[in-house]
N, C-alpha and C positions, 0 to 999 in steps of 0.2 A: 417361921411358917410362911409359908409360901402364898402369894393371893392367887386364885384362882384367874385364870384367863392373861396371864405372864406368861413370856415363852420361855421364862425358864422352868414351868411349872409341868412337871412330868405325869401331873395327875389332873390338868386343866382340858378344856374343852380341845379338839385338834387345830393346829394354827393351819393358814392357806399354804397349799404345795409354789413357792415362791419358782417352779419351772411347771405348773400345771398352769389352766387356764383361769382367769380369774372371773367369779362369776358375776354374773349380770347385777346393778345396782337396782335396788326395789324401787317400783315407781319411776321410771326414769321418763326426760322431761323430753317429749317429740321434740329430733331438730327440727328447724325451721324449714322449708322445702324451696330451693331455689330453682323459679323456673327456669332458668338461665343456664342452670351448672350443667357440664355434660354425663351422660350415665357412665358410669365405673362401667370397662370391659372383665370379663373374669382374666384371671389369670392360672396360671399352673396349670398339673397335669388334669387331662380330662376335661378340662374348660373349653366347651363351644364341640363340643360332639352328643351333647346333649344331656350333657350332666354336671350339676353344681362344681366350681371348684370346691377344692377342700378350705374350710370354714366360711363358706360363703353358704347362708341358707337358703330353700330351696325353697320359692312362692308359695305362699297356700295354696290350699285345695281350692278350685274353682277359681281363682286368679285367672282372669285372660293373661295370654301370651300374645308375642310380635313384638314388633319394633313399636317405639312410643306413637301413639297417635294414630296407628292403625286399628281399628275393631279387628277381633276374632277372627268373624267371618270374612275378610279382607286380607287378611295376613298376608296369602300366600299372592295375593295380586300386586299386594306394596315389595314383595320379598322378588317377584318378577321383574315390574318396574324396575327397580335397583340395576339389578341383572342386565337389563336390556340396556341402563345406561352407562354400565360400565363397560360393558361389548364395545358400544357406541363408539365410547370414548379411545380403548383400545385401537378399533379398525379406523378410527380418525389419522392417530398416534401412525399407524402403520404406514398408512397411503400417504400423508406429509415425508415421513421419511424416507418413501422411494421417489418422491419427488425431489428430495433435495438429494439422494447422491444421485439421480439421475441428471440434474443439474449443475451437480460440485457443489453443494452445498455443504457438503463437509466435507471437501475435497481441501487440504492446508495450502495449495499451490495458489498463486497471487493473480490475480485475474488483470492483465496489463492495458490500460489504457492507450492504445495504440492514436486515438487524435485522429484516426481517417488516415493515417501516412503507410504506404503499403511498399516493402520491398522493390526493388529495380537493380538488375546486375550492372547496369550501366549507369552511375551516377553523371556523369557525364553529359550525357544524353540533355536529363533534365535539369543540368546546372544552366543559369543566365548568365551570358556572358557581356550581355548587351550593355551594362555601363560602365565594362571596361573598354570596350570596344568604341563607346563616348569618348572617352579619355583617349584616343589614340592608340590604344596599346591590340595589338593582334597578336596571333596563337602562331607561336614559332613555326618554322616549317620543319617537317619531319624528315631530319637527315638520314636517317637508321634504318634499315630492313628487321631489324627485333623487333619483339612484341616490348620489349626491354624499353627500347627509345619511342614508342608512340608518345604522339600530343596532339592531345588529348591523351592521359593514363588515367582507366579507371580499376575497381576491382571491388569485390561483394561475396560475402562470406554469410550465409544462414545457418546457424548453433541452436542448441536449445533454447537459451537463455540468450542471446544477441543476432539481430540482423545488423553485418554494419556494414558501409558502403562507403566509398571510397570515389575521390577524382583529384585530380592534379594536373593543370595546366602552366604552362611556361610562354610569358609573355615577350613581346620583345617591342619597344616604343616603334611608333612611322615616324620616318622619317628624321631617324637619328642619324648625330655624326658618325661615321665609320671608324673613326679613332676614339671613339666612347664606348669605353665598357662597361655593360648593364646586365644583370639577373633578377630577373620579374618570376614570381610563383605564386601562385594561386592554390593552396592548400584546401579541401571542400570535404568533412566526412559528415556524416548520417548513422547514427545508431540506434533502432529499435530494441529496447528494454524489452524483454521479455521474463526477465525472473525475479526484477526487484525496480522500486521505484528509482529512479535518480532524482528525485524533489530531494530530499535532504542533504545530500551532497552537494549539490548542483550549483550553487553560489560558493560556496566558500570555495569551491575548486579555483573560479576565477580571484576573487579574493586574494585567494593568496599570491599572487605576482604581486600585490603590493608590499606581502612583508618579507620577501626573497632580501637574502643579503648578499648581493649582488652589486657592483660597482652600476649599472645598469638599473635606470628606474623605471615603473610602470606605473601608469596611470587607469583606473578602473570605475568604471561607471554602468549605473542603470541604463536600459535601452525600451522606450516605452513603445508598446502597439505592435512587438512581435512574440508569436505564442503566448506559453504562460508567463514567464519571465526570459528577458536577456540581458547580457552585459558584454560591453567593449572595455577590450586593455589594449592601450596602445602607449608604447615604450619614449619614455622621454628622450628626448634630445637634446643634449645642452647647446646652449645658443639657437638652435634651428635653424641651423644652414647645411645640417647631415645632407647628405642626397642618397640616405639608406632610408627606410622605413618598414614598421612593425606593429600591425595592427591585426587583434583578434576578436570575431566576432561569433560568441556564443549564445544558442537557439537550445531554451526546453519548450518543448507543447507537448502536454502530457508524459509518456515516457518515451517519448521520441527526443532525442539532442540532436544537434546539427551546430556543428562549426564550421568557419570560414577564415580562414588565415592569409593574410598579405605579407611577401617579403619581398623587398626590391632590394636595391642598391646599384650604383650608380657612379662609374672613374672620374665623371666630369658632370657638372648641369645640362652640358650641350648648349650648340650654340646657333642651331638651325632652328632656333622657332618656338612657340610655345609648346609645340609639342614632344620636341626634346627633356620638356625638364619633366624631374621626379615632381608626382603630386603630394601634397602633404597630406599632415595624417589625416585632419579635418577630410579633405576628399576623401581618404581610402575609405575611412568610415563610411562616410555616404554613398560610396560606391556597393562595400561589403552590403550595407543594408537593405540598397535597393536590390541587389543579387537575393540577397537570403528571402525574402519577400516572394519573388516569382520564383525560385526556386523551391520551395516549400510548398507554395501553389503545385505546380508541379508534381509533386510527390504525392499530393493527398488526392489528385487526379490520375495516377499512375493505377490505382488501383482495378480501375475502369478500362485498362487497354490491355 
């Protein structure tokens, strides 16, 4: 015999539909009401067009409506408010952002720190020649009717992404002997960055002439108190009594570079005078530096004429 209220009892009270809803527990105990928590939005179909979602039940009768904290009679002024400041916000949202593409502000292109240093087709022009000129050494004279053999040789190329500039001078000592063979050059370029920074490169480039495997050694060093950073390499010489020489002097200020290069060489010391001899590298340095100095001047004044 069966007990009564068993679900296997076919003649017991009916058990709960276990895919129906289950109904409400008698007495049930108020939850606790946190001021804090945020109101549940409806969800599903019909929610927020002005009808309950489905199983969500529908305020009593005579319940105020609105947003929390607004009365009744208020509703529609708090419901404006809103309104107005979400407009707000938008037409803010707008006019920020025709400012900034109007300014490239979402523009990906790199915005180049140019340091004041302004193109010149004529590097030349503005190179110092004045402490080689110290040093005895003058500008060869120009055998050639070419534009080929000028000396002074300059030349200036502006790309999208590069202005570079170009000079190259050929020196020749006073007052050398006539049976002394010498080749003096003066190497001078200038390159405005326009598409990427050169800070990252920019050192190890010189750098590495120190770890060339090279029967030829280089010596490489910081150079304090021009642009952002510079360095000189200048090529050793065993013993030091070469009468060649090989010193390079590289300039970053901003994304502006600028190098200066010295090669000489030399069949004999000479023997007419101080002026005949090769200077060493110590000078060439000092020489290159005080040139990069007023030549650089120069450049960032060039803009102006």
């Amino acid at each position: 015999m069966s007990i009564p209220g068993e679900q296997n009892n076919p003649y017991g009270p009916p058990q709960p539909n276990p895919y129906g809803q289950v109904p409400a527990a008698q007495n049930p105990v108020p939850a606790q009401q946190n001021p804090y928590a945020q109101q549940a939005m409806p969800q599903g179909p019909g929610a927020g067009y002005g009808y309950p979602a489905p199983g969500v039940p529908a305020p009593p009768v005579g319940a105020p409506t609105g947003a929390p904290g607004v009365s009744p009679g208020g509703a529609g002024r708090g419901v404006s408010g809103w309104l107005w400041a979400v407009g707000g916000a938008v037409a803010a949202s707008a006019i920020w952002g025709s400012v900034l593409f109007a300014t490239g502000g979402f523009s990906s292109e790199p915005t180049p720190d140019l340091a004041g240093y302004a193109y010149t087709g004529d590097l030349c022009a503005d190179t110092s020649l004045t402490p080689f000129q110290d040093a005895h050494f003058k500008t060869k004279t120009n055998t050639g009717t070419a534009s080929k053999d000028a000396n002074p040789q300059h030349s200036g190329t502006q790309l999208k992404t590069l202005d570079t500039m170009t000079c190259n001078v050929s020196f020749e000592q006073e007052n050398a002997g006539s049976s002394a063979y010498s080749s003096t050059w003066l190497y001078n370029t200038a390159t405005l960055h326009r598409g990427a920074d050169p800070a990252p490169e920019f050192a190890d480039g010189y750098r590495s002439y120190k770890k060339q495997d090279a029967s030829v050694g280089y010596r490489v060093e910081a150079v304090a108190g021009l642009g952002d950073e510079a360095y000189l390499v200048t090529r050793k010489d065993e013993g030091g009594t070469s009468n060649s020489s090989y010193v390079i002097l590289g300039v970053r200020d901003g994304w502006m570079t600028y190098q200066s290069t010295w090669s000489s060489y030399a069949s004999s010391s000479g023997s007419s005078g101080s002026s005949g001899k090769q200077p060493t590298a110590t000078e060439v340095a000092t020489m290159l530096k005080t040139s990069a100095t007023e030549t650089l001047k120069r450049l960032q004044n060039s803009r102006s004429r």
